[in-house]
TORPA-4810 file (N, C-alpha, C, O; in nm, 3 decimals):
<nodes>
NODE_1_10.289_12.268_10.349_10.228_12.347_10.244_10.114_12.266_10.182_10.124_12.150_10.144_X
NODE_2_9.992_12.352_10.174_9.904_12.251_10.121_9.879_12.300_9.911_9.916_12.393_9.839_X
NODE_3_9.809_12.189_9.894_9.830_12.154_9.762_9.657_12.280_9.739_9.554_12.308_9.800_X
NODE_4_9.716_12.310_9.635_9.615_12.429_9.539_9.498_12.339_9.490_9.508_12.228_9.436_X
NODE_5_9.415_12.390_9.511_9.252_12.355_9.485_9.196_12.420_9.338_9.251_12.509_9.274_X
NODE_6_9.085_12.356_9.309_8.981_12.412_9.170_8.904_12.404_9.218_8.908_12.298_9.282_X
NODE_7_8.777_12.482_9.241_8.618_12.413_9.245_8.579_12.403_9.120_8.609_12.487_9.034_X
NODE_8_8.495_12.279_9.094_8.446_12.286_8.959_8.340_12.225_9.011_8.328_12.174_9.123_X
NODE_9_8.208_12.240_8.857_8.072_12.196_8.900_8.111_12.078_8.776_8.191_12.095_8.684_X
NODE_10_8.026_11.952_8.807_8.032_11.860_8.695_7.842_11.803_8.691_7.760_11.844_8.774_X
NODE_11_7.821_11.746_8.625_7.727_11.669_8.621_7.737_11.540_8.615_7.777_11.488_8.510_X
NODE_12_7.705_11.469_8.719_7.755_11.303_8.716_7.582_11.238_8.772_7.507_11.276_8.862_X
NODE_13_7.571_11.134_8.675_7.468_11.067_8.747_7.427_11.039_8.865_7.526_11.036_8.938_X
NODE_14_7.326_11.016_8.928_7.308_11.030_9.049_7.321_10.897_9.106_7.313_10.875_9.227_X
NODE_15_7.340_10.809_9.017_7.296_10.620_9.078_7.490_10.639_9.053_7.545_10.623_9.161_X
NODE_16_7.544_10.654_8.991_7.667_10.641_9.027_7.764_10.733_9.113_7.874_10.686_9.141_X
NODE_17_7.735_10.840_9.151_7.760_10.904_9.257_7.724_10.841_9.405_7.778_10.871_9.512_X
NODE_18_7.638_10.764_9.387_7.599_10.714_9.497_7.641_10.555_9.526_7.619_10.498_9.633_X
NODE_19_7.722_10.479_9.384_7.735_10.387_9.408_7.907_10.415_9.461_7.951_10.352_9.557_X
NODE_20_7.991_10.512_9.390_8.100_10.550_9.445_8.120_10.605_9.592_8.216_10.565_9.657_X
NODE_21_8.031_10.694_9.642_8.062_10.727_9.782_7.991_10.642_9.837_7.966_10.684_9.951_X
NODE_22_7.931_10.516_9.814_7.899_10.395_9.881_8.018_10.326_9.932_8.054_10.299_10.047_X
NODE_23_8.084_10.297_9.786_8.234_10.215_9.779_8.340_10.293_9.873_8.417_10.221_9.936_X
NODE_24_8.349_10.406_9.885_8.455_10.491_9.906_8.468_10.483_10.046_8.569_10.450_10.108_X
NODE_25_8.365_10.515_10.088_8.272_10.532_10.275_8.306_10.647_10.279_8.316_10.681_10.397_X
NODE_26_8.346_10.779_10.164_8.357_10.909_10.229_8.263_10.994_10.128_8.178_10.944_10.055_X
NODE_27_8.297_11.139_10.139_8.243_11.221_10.076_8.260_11.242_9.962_8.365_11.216_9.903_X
NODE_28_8.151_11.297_9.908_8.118_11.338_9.758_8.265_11.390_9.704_8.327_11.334_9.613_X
NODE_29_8.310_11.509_9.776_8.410_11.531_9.723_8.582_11.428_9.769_8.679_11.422_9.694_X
NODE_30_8.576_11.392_9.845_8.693_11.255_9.858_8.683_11.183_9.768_8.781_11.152_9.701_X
NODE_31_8.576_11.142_9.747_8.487_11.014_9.638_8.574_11.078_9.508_8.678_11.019_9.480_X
NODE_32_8.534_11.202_9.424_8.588_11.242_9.370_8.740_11.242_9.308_8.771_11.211_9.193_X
NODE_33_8.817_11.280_9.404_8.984_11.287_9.453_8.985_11.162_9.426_9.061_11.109_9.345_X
NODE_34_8.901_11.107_9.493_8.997_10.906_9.475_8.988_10.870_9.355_9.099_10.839_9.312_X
NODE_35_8.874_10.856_9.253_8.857_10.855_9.144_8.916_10.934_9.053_8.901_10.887_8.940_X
NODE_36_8.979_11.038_9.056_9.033_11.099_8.963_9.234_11.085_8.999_9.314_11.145_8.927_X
NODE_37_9.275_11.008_9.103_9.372_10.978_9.167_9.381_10.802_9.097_9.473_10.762_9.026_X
NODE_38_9.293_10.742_9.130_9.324_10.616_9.038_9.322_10.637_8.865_9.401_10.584_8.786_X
NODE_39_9.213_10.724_8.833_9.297_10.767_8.677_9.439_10.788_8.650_9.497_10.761_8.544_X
NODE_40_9.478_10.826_8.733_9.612_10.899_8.720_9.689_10.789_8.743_9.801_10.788_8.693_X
NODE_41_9.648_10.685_8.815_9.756_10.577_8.837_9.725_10.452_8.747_9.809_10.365_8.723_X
NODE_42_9.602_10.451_8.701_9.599_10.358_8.563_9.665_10.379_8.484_9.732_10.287_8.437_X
NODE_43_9.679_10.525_8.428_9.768_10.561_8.301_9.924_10.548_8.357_10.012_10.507_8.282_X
NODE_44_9.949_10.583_8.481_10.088_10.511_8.460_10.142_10.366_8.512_10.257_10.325_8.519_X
NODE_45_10.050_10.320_8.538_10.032_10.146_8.494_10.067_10.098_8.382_10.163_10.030_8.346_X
NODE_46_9.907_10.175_8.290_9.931_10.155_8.133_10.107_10.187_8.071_10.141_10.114_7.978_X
NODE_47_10.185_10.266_8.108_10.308_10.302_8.019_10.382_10.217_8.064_10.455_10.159_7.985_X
NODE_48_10.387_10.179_8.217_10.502_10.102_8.247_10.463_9.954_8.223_10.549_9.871_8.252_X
NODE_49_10.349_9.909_8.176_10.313_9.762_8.079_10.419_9.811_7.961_10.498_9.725_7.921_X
NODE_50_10.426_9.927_7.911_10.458_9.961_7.764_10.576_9.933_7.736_10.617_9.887_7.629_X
NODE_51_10.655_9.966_7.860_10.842_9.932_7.852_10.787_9.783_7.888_10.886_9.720_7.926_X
NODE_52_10.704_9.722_7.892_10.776_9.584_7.922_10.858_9.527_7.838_10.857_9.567_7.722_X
NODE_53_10.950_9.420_7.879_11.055_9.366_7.737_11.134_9.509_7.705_11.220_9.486_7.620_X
NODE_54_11.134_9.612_7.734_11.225_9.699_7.671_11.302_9.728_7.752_11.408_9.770_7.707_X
NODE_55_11.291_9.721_7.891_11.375_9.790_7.993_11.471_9.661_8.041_11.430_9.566_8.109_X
NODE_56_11.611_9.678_7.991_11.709_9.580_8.096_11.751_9.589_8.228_11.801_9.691_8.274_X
NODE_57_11.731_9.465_8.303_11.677_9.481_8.440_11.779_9.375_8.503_11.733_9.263_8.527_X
NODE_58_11.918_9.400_8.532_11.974_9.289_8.630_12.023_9.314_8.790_12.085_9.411_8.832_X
NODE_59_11.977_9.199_8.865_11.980_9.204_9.038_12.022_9.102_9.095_11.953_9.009_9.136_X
NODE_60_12.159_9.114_9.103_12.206_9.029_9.246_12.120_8.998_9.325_12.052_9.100_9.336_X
NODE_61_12.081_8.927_9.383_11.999_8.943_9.520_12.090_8.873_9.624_12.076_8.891_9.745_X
NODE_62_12.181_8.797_9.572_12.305_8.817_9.733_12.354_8.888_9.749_12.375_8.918_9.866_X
NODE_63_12.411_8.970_9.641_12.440_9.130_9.715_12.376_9.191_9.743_12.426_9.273_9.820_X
NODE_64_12.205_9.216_9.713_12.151_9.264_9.798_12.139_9.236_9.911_12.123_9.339_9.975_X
NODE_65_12.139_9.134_9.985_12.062_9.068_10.105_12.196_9.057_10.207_12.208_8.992_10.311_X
NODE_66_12.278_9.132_10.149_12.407_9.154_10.236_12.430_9.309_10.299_12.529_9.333_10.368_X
</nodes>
């Protein structure tokens, strides 16, 4: 099953559109997706810094490794 689409028009500079699908090696719209896909994974970067120190965390690791 494929995932549901938007077209949208944006206005983005042209020297950075071009420095991203430089970086990317794909298309305008991939370029896009990737960039709006690492947003999404900064912010949940950012929360799980947030539990740091809050979350109790204990691991055998000889019982794991068994």
């Amino acid at each position: 099953m494929s995932e549901q689409t938007r077209k949208i028009t944006v206005n983005v500079p042209i020297r950075v559109l071009q420095n991203a699908v430089r970086v990317t090696g794909k298309g305008v719209t991939l370029t896009v997706i990737e960039g709006l896909e690492e947003l999404d994974r900064r912010a949940k970067r950012t929360a799980l810094r947030a539990l740091r120190g809050k979350v109790r965390f204990e691991l055998d690791l000889e019982a794991t490794r068994r």
